[in-house]
LUMKOL-615480 format. One record per residue (C-alpha): z, x, y. Coordinates in steps of 0.02 Angstrom, whole numbers, plus 50000, padded with zeros to 5 digits. Each point is the difference from the previous one (the first is absolute). Layout:
ZXY;...
***
This chain:
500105047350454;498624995349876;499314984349958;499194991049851;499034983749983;499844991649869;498964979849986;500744990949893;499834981749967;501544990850082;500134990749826;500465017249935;501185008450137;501804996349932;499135009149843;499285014250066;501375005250134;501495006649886;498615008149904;499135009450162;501925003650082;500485008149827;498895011849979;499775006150172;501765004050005;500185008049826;498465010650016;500955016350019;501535003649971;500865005450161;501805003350051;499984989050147;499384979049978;498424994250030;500124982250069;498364988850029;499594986750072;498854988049987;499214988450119;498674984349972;498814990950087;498184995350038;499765016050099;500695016550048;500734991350147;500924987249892;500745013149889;500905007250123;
***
């Protein structure tokens, strides 16, 4: 499990999401899928 946070303006999330879940699953290639997901919110609390 590893996590990443990222602010970003809320004006700017339906932007930057696609753009943050590409990459981080088509940094390597691998045999097997790597899904993301990604949670928002104020805090760490509301992200999850």
């Amino acid at each position: 499990h590893d996590e990443l946070v990222f602010d970003v303006h809320n004006a700017e999330l339906e932007k930057i999401q696609p753009m943050i879940k590409y990459e981080m699953e088509n940094a390597f290639i691998m045999d097997v899928p790597l899904e993301i997901e990604i949670g928002t919110g104020k805090n760490w609390l509301e992200a999850h």
